[in-house]
C-alpha positions as CSV (number, residue, x, y, z in Angstrom):
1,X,106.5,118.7,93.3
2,X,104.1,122.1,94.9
3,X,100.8,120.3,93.3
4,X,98.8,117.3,92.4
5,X,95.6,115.8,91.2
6,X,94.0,114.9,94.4
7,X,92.9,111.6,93.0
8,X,97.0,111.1,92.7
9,X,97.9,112.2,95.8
10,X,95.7,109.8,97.8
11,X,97.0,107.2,95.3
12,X,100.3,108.2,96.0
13,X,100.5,108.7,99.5
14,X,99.2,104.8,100.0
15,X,95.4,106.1,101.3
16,X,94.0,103.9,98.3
17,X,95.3,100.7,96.8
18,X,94.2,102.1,93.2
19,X,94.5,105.6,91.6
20,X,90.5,104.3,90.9
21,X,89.7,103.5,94.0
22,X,90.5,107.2,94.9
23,X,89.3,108.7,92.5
24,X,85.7,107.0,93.1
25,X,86.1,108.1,96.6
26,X,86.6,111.5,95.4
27,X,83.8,111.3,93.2
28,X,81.4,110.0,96.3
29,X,82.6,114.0,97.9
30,X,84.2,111.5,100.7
31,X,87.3,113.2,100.5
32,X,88.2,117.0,101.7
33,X,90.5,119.3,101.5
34,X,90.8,122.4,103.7
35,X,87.4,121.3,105.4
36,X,85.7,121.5,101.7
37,X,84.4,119.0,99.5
38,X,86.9,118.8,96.0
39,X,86.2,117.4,92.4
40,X,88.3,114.5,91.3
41,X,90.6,116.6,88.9
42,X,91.3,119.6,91.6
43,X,95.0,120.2,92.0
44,X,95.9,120.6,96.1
45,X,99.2,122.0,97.2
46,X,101.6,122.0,99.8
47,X,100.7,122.4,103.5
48,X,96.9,121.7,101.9
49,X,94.8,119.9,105.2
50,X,93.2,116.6,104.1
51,X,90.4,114.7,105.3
52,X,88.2,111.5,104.0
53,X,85.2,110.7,105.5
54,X,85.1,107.2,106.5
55,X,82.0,105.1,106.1
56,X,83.3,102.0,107.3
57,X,86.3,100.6,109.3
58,X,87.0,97.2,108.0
59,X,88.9,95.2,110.9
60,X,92.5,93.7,109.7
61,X,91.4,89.7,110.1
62,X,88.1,90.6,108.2
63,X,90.0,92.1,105.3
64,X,92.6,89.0,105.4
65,X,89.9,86.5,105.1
66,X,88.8,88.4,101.7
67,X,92.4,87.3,100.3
């Protein structure tokens, strides 16, 4: 497997709990790849650098009182 639908690949690699999820954050330009902003359906390869910009770090007993 060389490439991937971004959107996937953040789905896959566990960064988002939904391939939706991702692909909304994709949408939002919060995710990068090779220091520039991608479109949702952009296919990234192998030895690709990835980034997402974070707008807000939820702590782990905040997110556990949401279950």
């Amino acid at each position: 497997m060389d490439k991937l639908r971004i959107d996937k690949w953040l789905w896959a690699a566990r960064f988002f709990k939904t391939r939706t999820l991702a692909a909304e954050e994709v949408q939002r330009d919060r995710v990068l790849v090779n220091d520039t902003v991608v479109a949702q359906g952009e296919i990234v390869l192998v030895n690709d650098r990835y980034g997402i910009r974070l707008t807000r770090v939820v702590p782990s007993t905040e997110r556990l009182k949401t279950l």
